[in-house]
DOMAR-491040 format. One record per residue: residue in three letters; z, y, x of N, C-alpha, C in turn; residue number from 1. Coordinates in steps of 0.02 Angstrom, whole numbers, padded with zeros to 5 digits. Example, Ala and Ser with C-alpha at 12.3 -4.5 7.8 and 13.67 -1.06 7.14 Angstrom:
BEGIN
- ALA|00390|-00284|00660|00390|-00225|00615|00390|-00165|00660|1
- SER|00354|-00112|00642|00357|-00053|00684|00394|00002|00645|2
END
This chain:
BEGIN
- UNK|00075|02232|02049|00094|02166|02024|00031|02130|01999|1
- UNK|00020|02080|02022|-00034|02026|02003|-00019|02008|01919|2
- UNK|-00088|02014|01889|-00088|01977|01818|-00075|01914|01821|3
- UNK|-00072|01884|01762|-00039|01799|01769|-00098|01779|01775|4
- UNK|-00175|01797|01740|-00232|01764|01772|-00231|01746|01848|5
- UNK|-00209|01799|01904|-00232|01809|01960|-00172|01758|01974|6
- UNK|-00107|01761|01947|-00058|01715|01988|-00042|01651|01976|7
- UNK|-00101|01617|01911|-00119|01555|01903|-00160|01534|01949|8
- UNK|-00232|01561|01952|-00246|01562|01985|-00217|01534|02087|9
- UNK|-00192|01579|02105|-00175|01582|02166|-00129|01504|02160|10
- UNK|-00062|01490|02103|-00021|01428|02121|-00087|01360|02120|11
- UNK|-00147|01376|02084|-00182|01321|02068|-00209|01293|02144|12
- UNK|-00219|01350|02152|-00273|01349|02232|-00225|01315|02285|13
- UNK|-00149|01370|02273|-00099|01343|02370|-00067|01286|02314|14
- UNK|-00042|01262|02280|00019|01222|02253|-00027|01140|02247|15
- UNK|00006|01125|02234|-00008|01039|02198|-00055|01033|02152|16
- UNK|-00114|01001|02154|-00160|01003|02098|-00132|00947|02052|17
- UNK|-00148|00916|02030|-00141|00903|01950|-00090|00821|01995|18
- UNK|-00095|00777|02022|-00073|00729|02045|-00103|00671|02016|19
- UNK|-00140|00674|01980|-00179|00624|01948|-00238|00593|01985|20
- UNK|-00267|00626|02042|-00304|00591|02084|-00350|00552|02057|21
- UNK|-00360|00536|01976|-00374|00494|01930|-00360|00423|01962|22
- UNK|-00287|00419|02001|-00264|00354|02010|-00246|00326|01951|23
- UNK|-00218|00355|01901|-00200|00322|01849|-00248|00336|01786|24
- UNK|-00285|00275|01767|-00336|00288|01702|-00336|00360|01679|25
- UNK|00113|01757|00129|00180|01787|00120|00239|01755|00169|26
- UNK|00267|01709|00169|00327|01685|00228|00292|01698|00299|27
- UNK|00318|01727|00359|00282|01723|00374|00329|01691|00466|28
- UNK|00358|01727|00516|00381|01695|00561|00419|01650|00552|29
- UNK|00452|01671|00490|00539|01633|00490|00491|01564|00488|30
- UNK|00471|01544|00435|00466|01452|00413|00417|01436|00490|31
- UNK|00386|01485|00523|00342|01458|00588|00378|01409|00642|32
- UNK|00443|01466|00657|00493|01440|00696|00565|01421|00655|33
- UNK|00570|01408|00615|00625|01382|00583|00671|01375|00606|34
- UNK|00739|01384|00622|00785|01354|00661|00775|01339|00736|35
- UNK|00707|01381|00785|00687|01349|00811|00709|01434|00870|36
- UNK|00695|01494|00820|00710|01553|00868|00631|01584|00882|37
- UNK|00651|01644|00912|00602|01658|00972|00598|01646|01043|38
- UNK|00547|01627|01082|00559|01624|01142|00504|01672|01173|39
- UNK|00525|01644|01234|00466|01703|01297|00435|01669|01351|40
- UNK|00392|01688|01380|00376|01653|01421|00411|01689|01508|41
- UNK|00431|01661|01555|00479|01669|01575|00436|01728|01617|42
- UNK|00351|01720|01646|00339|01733|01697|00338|01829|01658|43
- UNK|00327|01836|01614|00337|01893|01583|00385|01915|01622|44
- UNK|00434|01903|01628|00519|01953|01672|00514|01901|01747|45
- UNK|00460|01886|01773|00491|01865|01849|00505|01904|01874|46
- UNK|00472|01979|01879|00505|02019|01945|00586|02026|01916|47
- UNK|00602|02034|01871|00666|02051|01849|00718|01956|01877|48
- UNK|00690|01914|01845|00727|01858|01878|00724|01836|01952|49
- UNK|00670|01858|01956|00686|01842|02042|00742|01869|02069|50
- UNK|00751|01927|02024|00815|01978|02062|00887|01963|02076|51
- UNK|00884|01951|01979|00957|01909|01950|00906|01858|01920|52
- UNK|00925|01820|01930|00898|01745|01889|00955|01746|01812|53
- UNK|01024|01742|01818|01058|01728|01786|01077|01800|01723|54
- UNK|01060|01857|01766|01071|01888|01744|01015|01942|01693|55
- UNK|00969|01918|01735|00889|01936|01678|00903|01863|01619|56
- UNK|00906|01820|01615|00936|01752|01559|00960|01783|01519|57
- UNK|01040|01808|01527|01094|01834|01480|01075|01890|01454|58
- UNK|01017|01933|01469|00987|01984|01448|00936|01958|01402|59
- UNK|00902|01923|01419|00853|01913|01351|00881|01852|01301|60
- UNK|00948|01818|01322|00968|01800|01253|01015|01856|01217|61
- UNK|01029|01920|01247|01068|01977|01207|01020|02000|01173|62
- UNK|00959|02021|01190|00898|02046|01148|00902|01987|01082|63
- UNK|00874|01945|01095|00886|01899|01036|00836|01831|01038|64
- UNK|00828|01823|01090|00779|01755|01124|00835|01710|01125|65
- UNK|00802|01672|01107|00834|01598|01111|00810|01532|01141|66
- UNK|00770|01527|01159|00723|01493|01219|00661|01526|01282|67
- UNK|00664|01481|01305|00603|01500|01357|00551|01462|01369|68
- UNK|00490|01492|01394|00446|01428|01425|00449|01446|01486|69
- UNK|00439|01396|01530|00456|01381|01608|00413|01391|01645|70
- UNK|00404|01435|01695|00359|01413|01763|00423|01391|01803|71
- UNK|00404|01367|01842|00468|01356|01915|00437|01385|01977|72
- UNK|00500|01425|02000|00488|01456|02062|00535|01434|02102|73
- UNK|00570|01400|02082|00628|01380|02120|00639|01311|02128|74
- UNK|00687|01274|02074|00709|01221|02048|00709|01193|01991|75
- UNK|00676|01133|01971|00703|01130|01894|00781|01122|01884|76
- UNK|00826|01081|01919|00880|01080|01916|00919|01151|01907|77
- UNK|00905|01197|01977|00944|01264|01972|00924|01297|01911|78
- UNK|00835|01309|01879|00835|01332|01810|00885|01298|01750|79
- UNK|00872|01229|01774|00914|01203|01696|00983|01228|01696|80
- UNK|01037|01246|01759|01093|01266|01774|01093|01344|01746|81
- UNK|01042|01376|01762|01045|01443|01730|01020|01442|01659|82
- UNK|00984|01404|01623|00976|01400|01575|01045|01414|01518|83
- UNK|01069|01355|01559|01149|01323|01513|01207|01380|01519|84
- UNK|01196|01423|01605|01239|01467|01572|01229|01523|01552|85
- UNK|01151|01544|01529|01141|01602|01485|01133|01589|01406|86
- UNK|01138|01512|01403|01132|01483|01337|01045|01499|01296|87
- UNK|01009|01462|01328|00932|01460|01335|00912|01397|01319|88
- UNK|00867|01386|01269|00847|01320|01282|00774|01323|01338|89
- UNK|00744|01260|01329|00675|01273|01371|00623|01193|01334|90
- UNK|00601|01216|01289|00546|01156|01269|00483|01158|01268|91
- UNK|00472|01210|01305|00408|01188|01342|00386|01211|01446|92
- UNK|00356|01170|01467|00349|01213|01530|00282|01192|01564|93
- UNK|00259|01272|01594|00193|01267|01617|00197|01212|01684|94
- UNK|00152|01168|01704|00145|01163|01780|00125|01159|01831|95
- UNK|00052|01220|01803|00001|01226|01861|00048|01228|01952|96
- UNK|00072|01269|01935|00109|01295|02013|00153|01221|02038|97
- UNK|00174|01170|02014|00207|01100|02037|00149|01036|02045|98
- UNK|00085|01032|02003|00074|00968|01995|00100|00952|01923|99
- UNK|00042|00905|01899|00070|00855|01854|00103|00828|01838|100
- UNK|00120|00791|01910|00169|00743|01899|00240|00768|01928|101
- UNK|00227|00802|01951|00300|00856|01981|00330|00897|01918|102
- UNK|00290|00917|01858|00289|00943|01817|00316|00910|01749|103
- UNK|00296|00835|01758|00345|00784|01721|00395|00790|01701|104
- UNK|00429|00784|01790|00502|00772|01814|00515|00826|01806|105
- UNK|00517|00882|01815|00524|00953|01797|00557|00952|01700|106
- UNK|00502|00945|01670|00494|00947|01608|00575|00889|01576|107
- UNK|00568|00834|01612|00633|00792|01585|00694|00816|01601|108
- UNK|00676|00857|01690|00737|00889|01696|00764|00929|01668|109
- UNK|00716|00988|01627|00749|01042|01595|00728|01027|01499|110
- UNK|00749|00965|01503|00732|00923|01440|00694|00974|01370|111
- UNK|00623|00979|01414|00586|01003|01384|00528|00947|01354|112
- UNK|00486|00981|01286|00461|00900|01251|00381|00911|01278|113
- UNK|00384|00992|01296|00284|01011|01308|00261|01018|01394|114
- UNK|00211|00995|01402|00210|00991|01457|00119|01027|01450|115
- UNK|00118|01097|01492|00079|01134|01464|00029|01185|01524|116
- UNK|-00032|01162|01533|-00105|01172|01573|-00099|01244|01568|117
- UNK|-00086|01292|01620|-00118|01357|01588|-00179|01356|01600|118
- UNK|-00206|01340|01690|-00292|01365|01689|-00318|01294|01691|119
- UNK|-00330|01238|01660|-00363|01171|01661|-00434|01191|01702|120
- UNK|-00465|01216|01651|-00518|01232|01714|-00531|01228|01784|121
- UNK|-00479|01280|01824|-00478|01316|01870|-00450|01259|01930|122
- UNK|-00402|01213|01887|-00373|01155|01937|-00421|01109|01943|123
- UNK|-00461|01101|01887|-00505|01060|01907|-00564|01066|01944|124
- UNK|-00572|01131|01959|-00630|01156|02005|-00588|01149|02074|125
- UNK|-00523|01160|02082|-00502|01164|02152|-00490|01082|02160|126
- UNK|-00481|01023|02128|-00468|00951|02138|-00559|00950|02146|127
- UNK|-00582|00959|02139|-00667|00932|02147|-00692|00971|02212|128
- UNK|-00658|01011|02249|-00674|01054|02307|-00748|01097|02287|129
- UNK|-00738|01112|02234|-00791|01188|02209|-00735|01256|02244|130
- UNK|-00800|01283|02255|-00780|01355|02246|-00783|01403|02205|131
- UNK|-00790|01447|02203|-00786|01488|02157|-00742|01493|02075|132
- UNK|-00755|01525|02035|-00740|01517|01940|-00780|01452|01925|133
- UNK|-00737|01422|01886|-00765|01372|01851|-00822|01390|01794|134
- UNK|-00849|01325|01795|-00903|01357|01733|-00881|01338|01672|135
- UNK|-00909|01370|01602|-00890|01357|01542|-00949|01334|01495|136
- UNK|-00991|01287|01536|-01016|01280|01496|-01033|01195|01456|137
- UNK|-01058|01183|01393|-01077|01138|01356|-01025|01084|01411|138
- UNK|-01084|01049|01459|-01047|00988|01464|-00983|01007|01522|139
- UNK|-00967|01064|01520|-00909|01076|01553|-00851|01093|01533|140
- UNK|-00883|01085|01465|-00810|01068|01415|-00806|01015|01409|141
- UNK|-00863|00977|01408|-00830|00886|01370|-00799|00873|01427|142
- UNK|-00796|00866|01494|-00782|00865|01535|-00711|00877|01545|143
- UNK|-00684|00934|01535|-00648|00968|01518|-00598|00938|01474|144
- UNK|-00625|00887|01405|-00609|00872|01354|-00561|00785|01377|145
- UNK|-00618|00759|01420|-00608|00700|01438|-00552|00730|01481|146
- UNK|-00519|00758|01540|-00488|00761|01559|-00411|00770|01547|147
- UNK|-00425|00820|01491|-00379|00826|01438|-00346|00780|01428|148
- UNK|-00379|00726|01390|-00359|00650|01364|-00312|00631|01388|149
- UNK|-00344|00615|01477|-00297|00583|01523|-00240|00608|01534|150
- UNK|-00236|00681|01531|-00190|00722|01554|-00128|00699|01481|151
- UNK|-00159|00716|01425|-00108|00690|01356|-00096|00609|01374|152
- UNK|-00120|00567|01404|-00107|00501|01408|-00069|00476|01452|153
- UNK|-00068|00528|01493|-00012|00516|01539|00068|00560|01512|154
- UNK|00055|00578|01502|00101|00639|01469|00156|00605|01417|155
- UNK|00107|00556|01378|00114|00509|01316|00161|00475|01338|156
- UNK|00158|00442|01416|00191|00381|01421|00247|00398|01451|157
- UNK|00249|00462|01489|00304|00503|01504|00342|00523|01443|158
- UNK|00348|00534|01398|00378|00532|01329|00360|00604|01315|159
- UNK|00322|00642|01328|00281|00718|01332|00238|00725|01282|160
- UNK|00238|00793|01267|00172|00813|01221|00124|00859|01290|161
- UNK|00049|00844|01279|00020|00884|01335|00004|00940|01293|162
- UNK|-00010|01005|01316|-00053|01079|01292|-00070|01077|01319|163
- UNK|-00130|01124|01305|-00183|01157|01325|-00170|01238|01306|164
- UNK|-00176|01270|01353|-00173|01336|01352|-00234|01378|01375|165
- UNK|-00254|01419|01337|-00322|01475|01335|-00319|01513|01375|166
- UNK|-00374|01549|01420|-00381|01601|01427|-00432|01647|01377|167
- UNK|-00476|01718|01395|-00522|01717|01373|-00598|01670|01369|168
- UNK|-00606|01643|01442|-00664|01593|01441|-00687|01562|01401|169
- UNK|-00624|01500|01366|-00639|01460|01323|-00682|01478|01262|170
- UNK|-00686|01549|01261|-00733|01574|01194|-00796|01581|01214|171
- UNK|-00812|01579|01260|-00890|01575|01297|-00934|01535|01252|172
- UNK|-00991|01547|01236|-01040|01523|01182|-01081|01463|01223|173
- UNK|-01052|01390|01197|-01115|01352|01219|-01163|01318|01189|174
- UNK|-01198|01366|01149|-01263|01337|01112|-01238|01301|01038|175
- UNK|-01278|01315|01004|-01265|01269|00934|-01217|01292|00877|176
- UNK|-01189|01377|00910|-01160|01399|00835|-01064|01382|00865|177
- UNK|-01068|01356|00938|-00996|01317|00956|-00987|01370|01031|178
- UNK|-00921|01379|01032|-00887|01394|01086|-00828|01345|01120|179
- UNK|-00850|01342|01191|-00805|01319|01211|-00757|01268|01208|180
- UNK|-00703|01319|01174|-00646|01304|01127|-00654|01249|01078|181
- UNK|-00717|01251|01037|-00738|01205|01004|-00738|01134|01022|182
- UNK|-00771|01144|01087|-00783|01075|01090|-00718|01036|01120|183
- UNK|-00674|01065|01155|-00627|01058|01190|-00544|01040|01097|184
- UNK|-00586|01055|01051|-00552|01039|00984|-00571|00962|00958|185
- UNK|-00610|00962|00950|-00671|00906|00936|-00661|00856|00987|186
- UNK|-00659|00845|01044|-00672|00794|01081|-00615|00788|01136|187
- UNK|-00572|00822|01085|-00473|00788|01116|-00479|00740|01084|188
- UNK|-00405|00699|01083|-00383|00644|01042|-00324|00694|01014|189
- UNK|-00321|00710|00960|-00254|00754|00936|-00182|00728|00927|190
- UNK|-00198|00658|00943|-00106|00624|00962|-00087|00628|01054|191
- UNK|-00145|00652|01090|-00120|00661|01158|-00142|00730|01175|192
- UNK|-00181|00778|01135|-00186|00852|01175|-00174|00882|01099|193
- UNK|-00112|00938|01130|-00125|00991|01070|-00112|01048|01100|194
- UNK|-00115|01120|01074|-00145|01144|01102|-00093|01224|01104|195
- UNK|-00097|01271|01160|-00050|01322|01140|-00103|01378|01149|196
- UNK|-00095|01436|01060|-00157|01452|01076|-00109|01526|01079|197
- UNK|-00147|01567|01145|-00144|01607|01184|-00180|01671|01143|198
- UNK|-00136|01696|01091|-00163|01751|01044|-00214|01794|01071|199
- UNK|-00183|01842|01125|-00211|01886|01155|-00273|01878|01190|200
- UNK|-00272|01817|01233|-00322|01808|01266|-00384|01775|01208|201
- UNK|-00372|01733|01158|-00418|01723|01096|-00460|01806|01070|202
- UNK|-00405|01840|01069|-00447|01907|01038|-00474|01934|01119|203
- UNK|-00451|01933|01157|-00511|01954|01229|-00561|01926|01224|204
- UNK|-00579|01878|01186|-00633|01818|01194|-00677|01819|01146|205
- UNK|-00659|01872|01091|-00703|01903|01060|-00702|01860|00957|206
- UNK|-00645|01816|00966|-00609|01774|00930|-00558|01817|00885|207
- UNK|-00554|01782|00812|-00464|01790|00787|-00436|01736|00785|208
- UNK|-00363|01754|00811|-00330|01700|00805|-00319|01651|00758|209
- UNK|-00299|01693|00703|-00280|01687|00635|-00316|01619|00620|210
- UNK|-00413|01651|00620|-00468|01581|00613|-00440|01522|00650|211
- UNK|-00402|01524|00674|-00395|01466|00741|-00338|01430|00690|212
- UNK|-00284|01437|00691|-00249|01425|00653|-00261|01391|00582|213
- UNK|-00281|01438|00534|-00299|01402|00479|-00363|01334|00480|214
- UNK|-00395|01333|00530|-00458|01284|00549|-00404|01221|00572|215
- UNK|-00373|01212|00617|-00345|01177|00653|-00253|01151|00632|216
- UNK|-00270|01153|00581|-00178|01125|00559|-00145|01060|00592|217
- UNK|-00074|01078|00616|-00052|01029|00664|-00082|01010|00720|218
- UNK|-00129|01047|00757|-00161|01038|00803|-00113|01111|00862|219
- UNK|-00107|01148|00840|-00079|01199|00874|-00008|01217|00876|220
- UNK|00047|01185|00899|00118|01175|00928|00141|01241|00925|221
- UNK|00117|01272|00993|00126|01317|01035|00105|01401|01026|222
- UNK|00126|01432|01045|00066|01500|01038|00103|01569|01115|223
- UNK|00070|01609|01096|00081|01651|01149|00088|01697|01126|224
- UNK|00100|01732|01091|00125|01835|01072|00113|01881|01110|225
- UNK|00046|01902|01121|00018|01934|01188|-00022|01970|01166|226
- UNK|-00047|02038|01190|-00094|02102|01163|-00093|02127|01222|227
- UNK|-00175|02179|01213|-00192|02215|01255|-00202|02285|01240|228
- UNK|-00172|02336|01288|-00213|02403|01257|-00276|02410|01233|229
- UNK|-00278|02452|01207|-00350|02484|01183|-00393|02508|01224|230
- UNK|-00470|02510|01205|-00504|02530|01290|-00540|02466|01279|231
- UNK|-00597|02487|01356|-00626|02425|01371|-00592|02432|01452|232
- UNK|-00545|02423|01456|-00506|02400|01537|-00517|02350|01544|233
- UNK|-00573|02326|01594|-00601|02263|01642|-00532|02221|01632|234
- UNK|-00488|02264|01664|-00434|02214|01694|-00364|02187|01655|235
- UNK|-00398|02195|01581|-00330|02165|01548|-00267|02207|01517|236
- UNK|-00261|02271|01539|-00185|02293|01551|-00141|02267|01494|237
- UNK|-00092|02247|01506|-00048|02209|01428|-00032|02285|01407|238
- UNK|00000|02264|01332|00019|02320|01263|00084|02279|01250|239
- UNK|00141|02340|01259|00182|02288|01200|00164|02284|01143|240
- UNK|00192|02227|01106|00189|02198|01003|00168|02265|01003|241
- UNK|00134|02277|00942|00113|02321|00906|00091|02402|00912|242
- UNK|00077|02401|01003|00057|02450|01032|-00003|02442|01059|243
- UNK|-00050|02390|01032|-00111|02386|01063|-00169|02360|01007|244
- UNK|-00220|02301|01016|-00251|02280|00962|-00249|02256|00895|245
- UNK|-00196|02199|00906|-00173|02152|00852|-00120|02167|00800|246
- UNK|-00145|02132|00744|-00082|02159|00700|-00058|02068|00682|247
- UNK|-00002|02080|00727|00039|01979|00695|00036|01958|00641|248
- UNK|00044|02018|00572|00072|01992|00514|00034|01954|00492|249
- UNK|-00050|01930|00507|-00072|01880|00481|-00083|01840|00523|250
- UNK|-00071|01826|00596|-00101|01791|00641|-00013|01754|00627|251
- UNK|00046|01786|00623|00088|01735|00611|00092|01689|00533|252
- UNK|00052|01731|00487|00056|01702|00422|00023|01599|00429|253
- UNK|-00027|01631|00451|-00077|01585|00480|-00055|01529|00520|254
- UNK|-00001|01549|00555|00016|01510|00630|00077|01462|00575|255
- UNK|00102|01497|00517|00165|01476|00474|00140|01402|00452|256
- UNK|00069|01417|00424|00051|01390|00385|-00002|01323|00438|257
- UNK|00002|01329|00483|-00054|01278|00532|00014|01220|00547|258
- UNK|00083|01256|00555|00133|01217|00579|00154|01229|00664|259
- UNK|00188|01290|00678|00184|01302|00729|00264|01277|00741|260
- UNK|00284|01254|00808|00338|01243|00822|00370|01299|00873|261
- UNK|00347|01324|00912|00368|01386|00959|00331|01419|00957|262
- UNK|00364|01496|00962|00331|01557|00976|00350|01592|01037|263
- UNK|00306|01598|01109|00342|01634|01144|00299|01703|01173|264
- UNK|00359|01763|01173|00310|01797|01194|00264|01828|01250|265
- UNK|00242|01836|01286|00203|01851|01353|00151|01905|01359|266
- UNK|00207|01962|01374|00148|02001|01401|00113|02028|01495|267
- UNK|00075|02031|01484|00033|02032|01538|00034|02080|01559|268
- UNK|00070|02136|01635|00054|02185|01660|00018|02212|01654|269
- UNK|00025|02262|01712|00078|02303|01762|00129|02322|01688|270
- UNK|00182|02343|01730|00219|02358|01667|00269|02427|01716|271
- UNK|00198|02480|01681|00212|02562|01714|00258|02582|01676|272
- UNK|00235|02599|01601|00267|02609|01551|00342|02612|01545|273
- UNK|00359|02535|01566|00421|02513|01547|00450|02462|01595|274
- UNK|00525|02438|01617|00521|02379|01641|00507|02317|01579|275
- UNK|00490|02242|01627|00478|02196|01574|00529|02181|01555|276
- UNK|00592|02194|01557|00642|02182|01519|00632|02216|01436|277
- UNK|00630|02299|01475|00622|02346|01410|00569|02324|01360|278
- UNK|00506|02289|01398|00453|02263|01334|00450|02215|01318|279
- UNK|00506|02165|01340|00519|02128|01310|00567|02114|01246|280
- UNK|00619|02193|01249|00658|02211|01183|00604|02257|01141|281
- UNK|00564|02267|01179|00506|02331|01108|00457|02248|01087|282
- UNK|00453|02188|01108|00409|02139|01083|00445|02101|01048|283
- UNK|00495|02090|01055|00562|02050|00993|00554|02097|00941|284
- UNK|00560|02174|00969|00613|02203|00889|00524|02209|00851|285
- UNK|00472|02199|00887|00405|02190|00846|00397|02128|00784|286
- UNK|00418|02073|00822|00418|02018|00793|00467|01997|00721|287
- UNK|00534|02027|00757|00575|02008|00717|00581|02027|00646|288
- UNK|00552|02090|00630|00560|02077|00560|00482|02039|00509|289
- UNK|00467|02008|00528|00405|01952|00529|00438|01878|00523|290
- UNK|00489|01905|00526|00528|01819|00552|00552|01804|00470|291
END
């Protein structure tokens, strides 16, 4: 099974690039998500939904999820239909794999409010006909930053909030004491980009989350609930909650206190261990008493 790096990747490259063409210009989970639940990110259980769509749903709202974030592999319509009858909400959704603007209409269809970049980078190296990894550096963040903008400005007028979502890269050092990340903080407009910060991949990047959080209040919506085993494994292998690096209880204290609106969780293959269903009930019953 492909990591979600590799299968962002791949929708960025065959799918719809962005559509913008630049034609157009102590407490600690509970108060995070308030009334708001836990969610997941969906691509975590695709092999399982591809199977049963409806029936991997009704399984992770029995665990105790109460929303999702969206890729589409299918339909937004047929998701919003299975949504409603596993009793799911969905307020946020990725849309590298649709396009931007496919991703809109997507987003209104499954009346979601976030409309959310996983690899920004990576689309924008394939809309400019580069090859290879994008680069991370200095002015390839402002770059990066400016694009952003547009992306929240369009987003804006669609009645949308835009994210930005991390990998490890963004922590790449570009001179001056600043990573990345930094500048890509600094030289948003914070009423059109905010930002979903991708726990796991922050600590791959040689980052704490936590710092991110308390630096950046109301800047960060979104987040990701993601860990890696222990090891130096090149390739990522995911950990369920509390079987690998991170310890939440302050990275959610932190996230309480920045003003986070969703939490979803996502872990990252192969999943030998366990199916992703099963780690997705060992990553709830992690969370939940945090809540």
């Amino acid at each position: 099974m492909m990591n979600r790096r590799q299968f962002l990747t791949r929708s960025a490259l065959c799918g719809t690039v962005l559509g913008l063409g630049l034609a157009g210009p102590g407490k600690l989970l509970a108060a995070a998500a308030k009334g708001k639940g836990l969610g997941i990110q969906l691509y975590m259980v695709l092999d399982a939904y591809k199977t049963d769509p409806v029936g991997t749903l009704k399984t992770l709202k029995s665990i105790g999820y109460t929303e999702i974030e969206a890729i589409i592999t299918t339909t937004a319509g047929t998701l919003r239909d299975q949504l409603k009858e596993a009793g799911l909400a969905c307020p946020s959704l990725h849309f590298d794999s649709l396009g931007f603007e496919a991703g809109i209409e997507a987003a209104h269809t499954l009346g979601a409010k976030y409309i959310v970049s996983s690899m920004l980078p990576s689309i924008m190296q394939k809309e400019a006909n580069k090859a290879g990894d994008p680069g991370y550096s200095l002015d390839d963040a402002k770059r990066t930053a400016e694009y952003a903008n547009r992306l929240g400005e369009k987003a804006s007028k669609a009645g949308l909030q835009y994210a930005y979502h991390n990998h490890h890269a963004e922590f790449t050092d570009v001179g001056g004491g600043q990573v990345f990340y930094d500048i890509l903080l600094k030289e948003t407009d914070k009423h059109l980009v905010q930002f979903e910060l991708d726990c796991g991949w922050v600590s791959a990047g040689g980052k704490n989350p936590a710092d991110y959080f308390k630096a950046n209040p109301g800047r960060i919506p979104l987040m990701h609930a993601k860990d890696f085993l222990r090891g130096d494994q090149k390739d990522y292998p995911g950990a369920e909650l509390g079987r690998g690096k991170l310890d939440y209880k302050p990275i959610m204290a932190a996230a309480d206190s920045s003003g986070l609106k969703h939490c979803f969780v996502e872990q990252e293959g192969p999943f030998a261990r366990m199916s992703s269903l099963d780690a997705a009930r060992v990553d709830f019953d992690y969370l939940r008493p945090l809540r």
